[in-house]
C-alpha positions in Angstrom: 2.6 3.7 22.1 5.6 3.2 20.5 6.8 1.7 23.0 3.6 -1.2 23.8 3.8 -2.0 19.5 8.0 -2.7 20.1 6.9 -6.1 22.0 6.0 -8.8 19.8 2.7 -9.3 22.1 -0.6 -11.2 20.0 -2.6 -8.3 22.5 -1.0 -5.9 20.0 -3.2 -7.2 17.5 -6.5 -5.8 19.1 -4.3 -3.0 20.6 -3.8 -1.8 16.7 -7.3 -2.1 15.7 -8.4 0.4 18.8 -5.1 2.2 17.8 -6.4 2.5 14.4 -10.1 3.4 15.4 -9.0 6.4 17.7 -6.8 7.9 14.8 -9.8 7.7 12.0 -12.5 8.3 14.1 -13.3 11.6 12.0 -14.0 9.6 8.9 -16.7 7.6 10.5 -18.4 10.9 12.0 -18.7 12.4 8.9 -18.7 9.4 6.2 -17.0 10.4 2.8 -18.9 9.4 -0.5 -16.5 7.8 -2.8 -16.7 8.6 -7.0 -15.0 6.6 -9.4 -12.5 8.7 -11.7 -11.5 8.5 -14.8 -9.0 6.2 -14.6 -10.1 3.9 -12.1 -10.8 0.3 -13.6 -14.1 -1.2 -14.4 -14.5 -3.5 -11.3 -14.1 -0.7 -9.2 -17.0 1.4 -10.7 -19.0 -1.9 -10.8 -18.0 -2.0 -7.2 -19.4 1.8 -6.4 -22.4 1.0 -8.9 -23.5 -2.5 -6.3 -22.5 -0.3 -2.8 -24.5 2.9 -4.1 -27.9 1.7 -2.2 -26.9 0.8 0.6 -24.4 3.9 0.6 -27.5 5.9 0.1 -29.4 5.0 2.9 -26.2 3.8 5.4 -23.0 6.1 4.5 -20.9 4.9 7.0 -20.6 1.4 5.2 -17.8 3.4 3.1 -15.8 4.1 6.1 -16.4 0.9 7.5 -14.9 -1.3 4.1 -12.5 1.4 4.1 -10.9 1.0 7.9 -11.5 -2.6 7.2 -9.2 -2.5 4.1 -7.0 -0.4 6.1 -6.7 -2.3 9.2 -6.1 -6.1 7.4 -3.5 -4.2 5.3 -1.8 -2.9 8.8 -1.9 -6.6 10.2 -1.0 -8.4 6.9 2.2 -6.3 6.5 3.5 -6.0 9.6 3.3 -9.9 9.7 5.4 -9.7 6.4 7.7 -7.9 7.8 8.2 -10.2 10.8 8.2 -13.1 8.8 11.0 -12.2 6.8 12.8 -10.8 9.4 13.5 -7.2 7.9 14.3 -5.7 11.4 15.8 -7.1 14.3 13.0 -8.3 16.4 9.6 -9.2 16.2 7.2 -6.2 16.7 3.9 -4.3 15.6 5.5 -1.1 14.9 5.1 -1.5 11.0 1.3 -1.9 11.4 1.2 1.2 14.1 2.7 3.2 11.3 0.9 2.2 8.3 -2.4 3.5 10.1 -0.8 6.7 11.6 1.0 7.7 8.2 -2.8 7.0 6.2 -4.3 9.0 8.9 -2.7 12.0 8.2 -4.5 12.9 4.7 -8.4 12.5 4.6 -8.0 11.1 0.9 -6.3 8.4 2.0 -9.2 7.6 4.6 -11.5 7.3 0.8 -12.8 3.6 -0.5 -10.5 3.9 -3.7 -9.1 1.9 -6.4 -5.4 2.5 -4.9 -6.4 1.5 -1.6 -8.0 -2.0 -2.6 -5.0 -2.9 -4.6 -2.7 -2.3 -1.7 -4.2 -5.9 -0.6 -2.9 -7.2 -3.4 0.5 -5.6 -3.8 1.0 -6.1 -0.3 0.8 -10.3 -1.1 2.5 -9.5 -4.8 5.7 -7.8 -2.6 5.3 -10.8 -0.3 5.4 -13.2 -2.8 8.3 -11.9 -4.5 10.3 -11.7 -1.2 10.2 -15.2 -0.7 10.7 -16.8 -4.0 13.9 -17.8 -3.1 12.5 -20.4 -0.5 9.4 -20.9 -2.8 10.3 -25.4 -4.0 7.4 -24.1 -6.9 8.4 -20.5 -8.2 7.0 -20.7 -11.4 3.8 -21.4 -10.7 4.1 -19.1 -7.8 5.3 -16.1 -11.0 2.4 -17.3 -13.1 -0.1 -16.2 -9.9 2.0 -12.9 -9.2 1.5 -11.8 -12.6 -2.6 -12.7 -12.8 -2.6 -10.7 -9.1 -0.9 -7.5 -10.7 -3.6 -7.8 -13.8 -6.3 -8.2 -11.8 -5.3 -4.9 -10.2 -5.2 -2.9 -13.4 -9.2 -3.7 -13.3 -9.4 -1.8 -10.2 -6.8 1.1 -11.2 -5.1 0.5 -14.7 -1.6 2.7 -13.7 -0.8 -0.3 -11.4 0.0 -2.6 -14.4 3.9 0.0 -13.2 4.3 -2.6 -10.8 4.8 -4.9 -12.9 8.1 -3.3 -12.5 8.5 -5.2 -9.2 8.4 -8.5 -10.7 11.0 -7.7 -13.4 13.9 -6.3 -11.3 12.3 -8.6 -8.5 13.4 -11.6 -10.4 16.7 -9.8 -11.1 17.3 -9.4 -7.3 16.5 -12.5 -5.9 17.0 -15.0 -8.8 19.2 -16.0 -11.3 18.3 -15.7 -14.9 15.6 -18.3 -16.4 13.8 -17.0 -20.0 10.7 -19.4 -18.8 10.1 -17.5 -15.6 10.2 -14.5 -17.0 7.9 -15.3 -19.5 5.6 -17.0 -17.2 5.1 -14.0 -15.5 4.1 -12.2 -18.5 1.7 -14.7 -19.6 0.0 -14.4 -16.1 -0.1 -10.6 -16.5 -2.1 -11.3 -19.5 -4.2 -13.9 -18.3 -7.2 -11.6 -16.7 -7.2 -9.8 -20.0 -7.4 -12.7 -22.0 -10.2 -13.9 -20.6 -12.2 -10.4 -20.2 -11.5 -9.8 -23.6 -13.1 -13.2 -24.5 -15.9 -12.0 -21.9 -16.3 -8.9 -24.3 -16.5 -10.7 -27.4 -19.2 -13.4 -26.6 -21.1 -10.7 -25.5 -20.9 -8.6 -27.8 -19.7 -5.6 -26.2 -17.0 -4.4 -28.4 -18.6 -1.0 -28.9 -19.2 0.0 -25.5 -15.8 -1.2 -23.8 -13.0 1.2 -23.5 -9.4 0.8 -23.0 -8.7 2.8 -19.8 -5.6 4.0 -21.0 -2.9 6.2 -19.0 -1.5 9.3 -19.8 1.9 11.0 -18.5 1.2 13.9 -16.6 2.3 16.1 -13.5 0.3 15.3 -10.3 -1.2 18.5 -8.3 -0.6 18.8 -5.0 -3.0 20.9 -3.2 -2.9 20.5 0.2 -2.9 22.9 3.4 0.3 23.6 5.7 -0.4 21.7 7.9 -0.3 18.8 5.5 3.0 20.1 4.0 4.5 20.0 7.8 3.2 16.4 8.6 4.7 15.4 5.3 8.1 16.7 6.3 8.4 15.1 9.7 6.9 11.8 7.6 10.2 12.6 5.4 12.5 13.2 8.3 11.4 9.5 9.7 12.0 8.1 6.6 15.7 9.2 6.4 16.0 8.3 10.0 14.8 4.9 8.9 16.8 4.7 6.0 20.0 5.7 7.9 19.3 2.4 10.7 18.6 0.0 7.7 21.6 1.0 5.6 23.5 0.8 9.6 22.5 -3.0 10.0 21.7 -3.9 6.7 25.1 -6.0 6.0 24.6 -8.0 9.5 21.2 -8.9 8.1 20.5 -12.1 6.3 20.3 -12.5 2.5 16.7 -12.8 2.2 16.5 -9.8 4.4 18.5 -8.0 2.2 16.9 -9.1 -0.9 13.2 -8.3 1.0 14.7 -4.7 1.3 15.7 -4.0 -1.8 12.4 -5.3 -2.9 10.6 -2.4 -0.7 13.2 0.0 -2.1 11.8 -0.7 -5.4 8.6 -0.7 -4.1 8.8 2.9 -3.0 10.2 3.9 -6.5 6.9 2.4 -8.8 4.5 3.9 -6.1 6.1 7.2 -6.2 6.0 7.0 -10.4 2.5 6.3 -10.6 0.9 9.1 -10.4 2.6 10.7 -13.0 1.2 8.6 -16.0 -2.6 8.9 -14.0 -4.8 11.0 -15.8 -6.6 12.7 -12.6 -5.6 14.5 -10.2 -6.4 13.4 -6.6 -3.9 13.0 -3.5 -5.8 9.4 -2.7 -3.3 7.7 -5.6 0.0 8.6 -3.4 -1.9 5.7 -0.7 0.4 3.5 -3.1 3.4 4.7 -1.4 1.8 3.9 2.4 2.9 0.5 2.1 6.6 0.5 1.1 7.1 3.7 4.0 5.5 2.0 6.6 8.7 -0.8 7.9 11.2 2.0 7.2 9.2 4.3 9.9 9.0 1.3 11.8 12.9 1.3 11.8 12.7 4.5 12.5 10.8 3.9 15.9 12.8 0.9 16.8 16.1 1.6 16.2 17.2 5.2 18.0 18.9 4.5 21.3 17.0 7.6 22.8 13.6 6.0 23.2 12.2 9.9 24.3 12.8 10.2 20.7 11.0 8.3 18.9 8.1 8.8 21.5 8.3 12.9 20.7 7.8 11.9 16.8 5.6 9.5 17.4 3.0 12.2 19.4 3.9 14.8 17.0 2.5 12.8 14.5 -0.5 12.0 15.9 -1.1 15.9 17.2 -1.1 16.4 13.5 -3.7 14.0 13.2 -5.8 15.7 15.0 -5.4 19.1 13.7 -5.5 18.0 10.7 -9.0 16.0 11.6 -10.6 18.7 13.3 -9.0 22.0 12.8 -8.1 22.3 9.5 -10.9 22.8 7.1 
């Protein structure tokens, strides 16, 4: 497979959504109920509240928004990634391993809060990686900073990425007080208005803050799990060692769009410490930064037996995982 999702063939398209389909075919034969958590925003739990009965009576409508979510997100970043020419050709190997990395934990294969707003961040990283082309950046800041407030509705711990717009700005621009504030004020903007929301209707007394709180994330997860995540790991510093290899011979943007994901990597990884539950499905945050460096991974090596072994290993864990492992 690695090899068909190296072309840069428009067939791959399809070819990733039966790619996709094969890998998470256990979560559509025995449909997971999602429940909101603490944590998770409001439009999220009004979300639940509105699928609840048809979930009742059809339960595979959650696995069918999920691998919706999942599969758009697969497209939509891998043509990111193309478009800004982070590798050195054209291909759908960022997309084959954004579904193969979320295949191999069942939490990530969940409608949650973290998975929704990786549609978002996904544009929000996109956005930012091409302000340097952008003839209107502020007013492209302004809608940045509303997209990372509207996603503290969904899961309140992502306001962290606002992160990425502040050293984002750092990276690819050169100082401007206004553009930094901009972004603020669009950060604000959502909660300006739901707080005005709030007060014409009187709801002061039953709206709560969500609130975070700093706290060390449990991991409990089988061995299998704990071996998938080291060959995961391994990729990544194969990755990682390619990039850094051509990363001077790469345009600025480029180089700009990969410190970006670098960052990227570094706020998803964070989050989960200042959530106040404990669930594995808030790490999908870091699916999206990992996914073009394990496409470097599978594109780069000379060997191409190589990155086919990995590739398969991966998957075999998959299934184990899927069907095995209880």
């Amino acid at each position: 497979m690695t090899g068909t999702f190296k072309a840069n063939n428009p067939y791959n398209t399809f070819l990733l959504l039966v790619y996709g389909i094969l890998l998470k075919l256990p979560m559509f034969l025995q449909p997971a109920v999602p429940h909101p958590q603490q944590i998770d925003g409001f439009l999220y739990k009004a979300l639940l509240n509105w699928l609840e009965p048809f979930g009742n009576s059809i339960p595979v409508i959650y696995p069918l928004i999920t691998y919706a979510l999942l599969y758009t997100q697969s497209v939509a970043l891998n043509r990111k990634v193309n478009e800004l020419r982070l590798m050195q050709q054209p291909n759908y190997l960022t997309g084959m391993s954004f579904l193969l990395v979320t295949s191999l934990f069942s939490e990530w294969n969940m409608l949650s809060a973290p998975l929704i707003i990786n549609t978002l961040l996904i544009w929000v990283w996109a956005k930012m990686s091409s302000l340097d082309n952008n003839p209107y950046p502020r007013a492209a800041l302004f809608n940045i900073g509303i997209t990372i407030g509207c996603c503290t509705f969904f899961y309140f711990p992502s306001l962290a990425f606002a992160a990425l717009i502040i050293f984002g700005l750092a990276i690819t621009r050169p100082f401007k007080l206004a553009e930094w504030l901009i972004a603020l004020v669009g950060i604000i903007t959502p909660y300006y208005f739901l707080l005005a929301w709030v007060f014409f209707t009187n709801r002061w007394k039953g709206y709560r803050f969500p609130g975070f709180a700093v706290t060390n994330p449990k991991f409990n997860q089988t061995n299998w799990a704990y071996a998938a995540i080291c060959i995961v790991l391994f990729l990544t510093t194969i990755g990682l060692f390619f990039i850094q290899q051509k990363f001077n011979r790469q345009l600025i943007q480029a180089r700009k769009s990969w410190n970006l994901v670098f960052l990227y990597i570094l706020v998803a990884v964070f989050v989960p410490f200042v959530n106040a539950t404990h669930t594995f499905e808030y790490w999908i945050l870091c699916a999206v930064p990992l996914s073009p460096i394990l496409g470097a991974a599978f594109l780069y090596p000379g060997k191409k037996w190589f990155p086919w072994i990995l590739h398969w290993l991966l998957v075999a864990f998959v299934i184990a995982i899927s069907y095995f492992v209880e």
